[in-house]
N, C-alpha and C positions, 0 to 999 in steps of 0.2 A: 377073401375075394370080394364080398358085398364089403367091407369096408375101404377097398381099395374105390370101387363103381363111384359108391360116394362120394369119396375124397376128390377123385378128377370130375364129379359132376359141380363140388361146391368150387372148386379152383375156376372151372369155366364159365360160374355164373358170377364170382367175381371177377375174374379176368374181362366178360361183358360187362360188369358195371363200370371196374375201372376204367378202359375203352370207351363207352358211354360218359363216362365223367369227360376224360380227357376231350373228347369231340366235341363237347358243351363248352368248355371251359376255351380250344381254339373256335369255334366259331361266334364265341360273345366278342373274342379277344379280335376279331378280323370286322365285326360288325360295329366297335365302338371307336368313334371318332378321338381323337388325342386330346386331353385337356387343357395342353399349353399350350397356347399358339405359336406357331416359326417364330424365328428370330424376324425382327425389322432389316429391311434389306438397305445398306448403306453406297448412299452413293461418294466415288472418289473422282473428285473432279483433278484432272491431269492438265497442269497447266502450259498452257502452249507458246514457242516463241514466237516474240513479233514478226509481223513479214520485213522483207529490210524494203528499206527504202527507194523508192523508183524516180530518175527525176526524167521527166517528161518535155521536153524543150518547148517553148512556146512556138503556134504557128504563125507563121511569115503573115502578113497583111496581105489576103488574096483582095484584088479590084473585080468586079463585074463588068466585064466591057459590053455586053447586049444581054437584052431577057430574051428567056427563050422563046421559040414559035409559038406562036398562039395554037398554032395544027398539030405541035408535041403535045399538050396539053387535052388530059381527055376529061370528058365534060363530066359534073356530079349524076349523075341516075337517082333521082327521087321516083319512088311507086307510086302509082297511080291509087288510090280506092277504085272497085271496080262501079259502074254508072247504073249498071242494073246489077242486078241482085239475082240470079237463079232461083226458081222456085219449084219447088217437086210436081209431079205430079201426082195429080188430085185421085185420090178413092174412085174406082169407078160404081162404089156404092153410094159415096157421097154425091158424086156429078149426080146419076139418079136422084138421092131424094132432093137438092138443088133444083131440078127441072121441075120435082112435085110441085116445089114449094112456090116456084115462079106459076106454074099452073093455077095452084090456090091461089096465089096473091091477083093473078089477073081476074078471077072468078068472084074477089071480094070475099072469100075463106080464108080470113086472117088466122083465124083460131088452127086451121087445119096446118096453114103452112107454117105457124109458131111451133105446132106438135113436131110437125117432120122436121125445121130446122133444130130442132132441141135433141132430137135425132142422130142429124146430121154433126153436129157438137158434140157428141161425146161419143163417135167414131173416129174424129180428125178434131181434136180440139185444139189443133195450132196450126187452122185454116181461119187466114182471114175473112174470105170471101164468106163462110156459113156466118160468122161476127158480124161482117155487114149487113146480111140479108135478113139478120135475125133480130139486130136494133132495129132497121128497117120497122121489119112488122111488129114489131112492138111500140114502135112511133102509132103506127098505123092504128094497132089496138088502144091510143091514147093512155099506155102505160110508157109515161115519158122516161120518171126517176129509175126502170128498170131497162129500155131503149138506153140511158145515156150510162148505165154501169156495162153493156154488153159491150156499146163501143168501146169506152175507154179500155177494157178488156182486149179488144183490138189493136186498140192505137200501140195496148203494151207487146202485143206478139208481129205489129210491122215497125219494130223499131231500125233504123237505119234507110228506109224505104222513103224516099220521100213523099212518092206520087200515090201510095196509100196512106202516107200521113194525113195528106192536105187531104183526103177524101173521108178517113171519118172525121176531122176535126170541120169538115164542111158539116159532115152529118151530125155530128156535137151540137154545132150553131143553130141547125133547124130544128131539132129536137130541144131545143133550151129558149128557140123563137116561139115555136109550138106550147111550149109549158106555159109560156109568158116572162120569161125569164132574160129579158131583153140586155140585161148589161151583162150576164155570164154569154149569152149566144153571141154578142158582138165580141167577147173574152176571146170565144173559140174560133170567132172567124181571121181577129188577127192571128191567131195560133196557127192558122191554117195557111195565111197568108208566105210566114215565115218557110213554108215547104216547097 
């Protein structure tokens, strides 16, 4: 009887290895890609008959006895660009320190309203008008070469504008009059002219 136990205990521990082999041996066989590649796929081109032949009679010699209405004829519609330009509004934090800045500037507190328009600039920095205000007082502080890089800094964010063009490139001219810079300032006032 213990040699029978045995016998079906060692049959069942290999009936699990073989089992175990076999599930090794499909799951390598399902995970490894094919070595040969497909066949090349051939194409057969099927040749087609001609279409037949269509003969199409020539048309008759039509005459124009009148052009037509001038009032049939509906006119080209070219767009317009529009004359002004919409412009958002302004930060009502901005407007605020704006006011400061005009307040210092009447006061002769250049330095104060240079601080708040630098302020003002990097809350709304594609606001011309702090651009303006802020070459402005930088004229003012006789820091010319850094006045004439705020505007043209300007001049780059009212492109399409005319009537801010021609107003820093006014401001260009005085700030390059101011320097002493009299053939770039007369540069700037034709520049200005062109707006």
């Amino acid at each position: 009887m213990l040699g029978k136990m045995i016998q079906m205990i060692e049959y069942k521990y290999a009936a699990r290895r073989i089992f175990g082999s076999l599930l090794l041996v499909a799951i390598s066989a399902c995970s490894t890609t094919p070595t040969t590649p497909p066949p090349p796929l051939v194409e057969i081109e099927v040749p087609r008959a001609p279409a037949p032949a269509v003969s199409i009679p020539a048309p008759e010699s039509v005459m124009i006895s009148e052009l037509p209405n001038q009032a049939d004829i509906s006119p080209t519609v070219v767009p317009v660009s529009p004359s002004i330009i919409a412009t958002k509004q302004q930060n009502p934090a901005v407007i605020a320190l704006l006011d400061s800045a005009n307040t210092a500037q009447q006061q002769g507190d250049f330095k104060s309203a240079q601080t708040t328009l630098q302020r003002a600039q990097r809350i709304a920095p594609r606001d011309p008008e702090v651009y303006y205000k802020l070459a402005v007082t930088h004229r003012n502080l006789q820091d010319y070469r850094l006045a004439e890089q705020v505007a043209l800094k300007g001049v780059s964010i009212v492109q399409g504008q005319n009537t801010q063009l021609r107003k820093f490139w006014l401001l260009i001219a005085d700030i390059r009059m101011q320097s002493g810079d009299i053939v770039a300032a007369e540069k700037a006032e034709h520049t200005a002219s062109r707006y």
